[in-house]
Wavefront OBJ file of the C-alpha trace (Angstrom):
o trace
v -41.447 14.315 29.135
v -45.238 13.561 28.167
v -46.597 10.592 26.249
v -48.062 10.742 23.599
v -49.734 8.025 21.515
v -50.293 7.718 17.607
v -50.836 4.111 16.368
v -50.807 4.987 12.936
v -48.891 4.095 10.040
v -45.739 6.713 9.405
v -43.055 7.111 7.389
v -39.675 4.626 7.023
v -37.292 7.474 8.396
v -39.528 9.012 11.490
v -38.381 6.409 13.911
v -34.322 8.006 13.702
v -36.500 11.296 13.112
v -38.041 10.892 17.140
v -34.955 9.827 18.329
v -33.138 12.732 16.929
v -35.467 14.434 19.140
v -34.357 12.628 22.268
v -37.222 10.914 22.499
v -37.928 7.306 22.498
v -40.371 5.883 19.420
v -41.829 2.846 20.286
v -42.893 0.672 17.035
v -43.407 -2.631 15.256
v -43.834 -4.009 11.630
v -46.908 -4.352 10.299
v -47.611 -7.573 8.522
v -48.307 -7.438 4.506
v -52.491 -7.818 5.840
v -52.639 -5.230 8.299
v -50.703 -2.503 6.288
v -53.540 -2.649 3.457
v -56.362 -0.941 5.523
v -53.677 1.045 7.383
v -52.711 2.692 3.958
v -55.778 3.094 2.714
v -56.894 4.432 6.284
v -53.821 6.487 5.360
v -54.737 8.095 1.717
v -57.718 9.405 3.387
v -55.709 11.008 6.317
v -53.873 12.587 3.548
v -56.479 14.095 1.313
v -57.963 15.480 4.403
v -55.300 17.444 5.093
v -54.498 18.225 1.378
v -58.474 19.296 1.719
v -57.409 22.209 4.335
v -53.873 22.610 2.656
v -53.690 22.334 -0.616
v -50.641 22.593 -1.673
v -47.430 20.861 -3.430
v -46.445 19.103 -0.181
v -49.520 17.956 0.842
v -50.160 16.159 -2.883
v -46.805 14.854 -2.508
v -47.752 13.440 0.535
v -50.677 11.360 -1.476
v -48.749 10.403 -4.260
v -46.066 8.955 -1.699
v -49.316 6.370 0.219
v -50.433 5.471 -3.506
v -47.271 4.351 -4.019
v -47.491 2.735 -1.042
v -50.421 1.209 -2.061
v -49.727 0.036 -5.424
v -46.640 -1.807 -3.104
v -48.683 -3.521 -0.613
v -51.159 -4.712 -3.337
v -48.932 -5.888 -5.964
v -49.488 -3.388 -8.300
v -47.024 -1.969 -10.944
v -47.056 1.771 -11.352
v -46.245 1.854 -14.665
v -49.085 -0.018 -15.363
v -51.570 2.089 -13.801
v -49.967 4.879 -15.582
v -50.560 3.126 -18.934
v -53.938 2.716 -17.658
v -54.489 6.122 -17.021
v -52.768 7.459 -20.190
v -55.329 5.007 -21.581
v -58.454 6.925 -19.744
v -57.324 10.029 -20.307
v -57.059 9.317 -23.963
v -60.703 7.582 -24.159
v -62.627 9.175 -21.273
v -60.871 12.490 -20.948
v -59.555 13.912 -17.763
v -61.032 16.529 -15.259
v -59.746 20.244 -16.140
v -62.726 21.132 -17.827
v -64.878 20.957 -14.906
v -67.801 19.520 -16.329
v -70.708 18.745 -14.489
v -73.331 16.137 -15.563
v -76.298 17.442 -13.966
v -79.147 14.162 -15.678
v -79.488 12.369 -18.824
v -82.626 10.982 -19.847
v -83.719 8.106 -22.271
l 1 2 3 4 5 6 7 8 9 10 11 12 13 14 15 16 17 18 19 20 21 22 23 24 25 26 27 28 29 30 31 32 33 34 35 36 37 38 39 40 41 42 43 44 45 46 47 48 49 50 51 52 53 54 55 56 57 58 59 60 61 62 63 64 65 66 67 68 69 70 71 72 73 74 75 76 77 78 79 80 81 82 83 84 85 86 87 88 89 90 91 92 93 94 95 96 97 98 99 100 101 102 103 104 105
């Protein structure tokens, strides 16, 4: 039985998950500080594998760290929602694939 080490920041239910393995998970809480950076650190984990997989799962994935995020940082969802209803409204969204190559004057 190997070691193998991960220090990273995983999901609620993976500790029972490793021991259902019969292996032993060895853990601790991080404080409200130290999780910020961790999920952020996180996010960017995420995308990269949503970069080389991108599929349903793997956006899931990043949806499940913003929430996460919006947690840790005190922020309500449903406002950022509103807030992006709000942009999309006003600024537009991204499916027309526009480019903006310069402007001048």
């Amino acid at each position: 039985m190997g070691e193998k080490i991960y220090n990273k920041l995983v999901r609620d239910k993976i500790p029972q998950i490793v021991k259902l393995d019969n292996k032993v998970p060895f853990t601790y809480v991080a404080t409200e500080q130290e999780v910020k950076p961790l999920l952020l650190h996180k996010l960017i984990e995420e995308l990269k594998e949503f970069e080389n997989t991108p599929n349903e799962e793997e956006l899931a994935d990043m949806l499940e760290v913003i929430d996460g995020i919006a947690h840790a940082f005190n922020l309500n969802m449903d406002r950022v929602l509103t807030v992006k209803a709000d942009k999309l409204e006003k600024r537009g969204g991204f499916n027309k694939r526009i480019i903006l190559e310069k402007v001048i004057g």
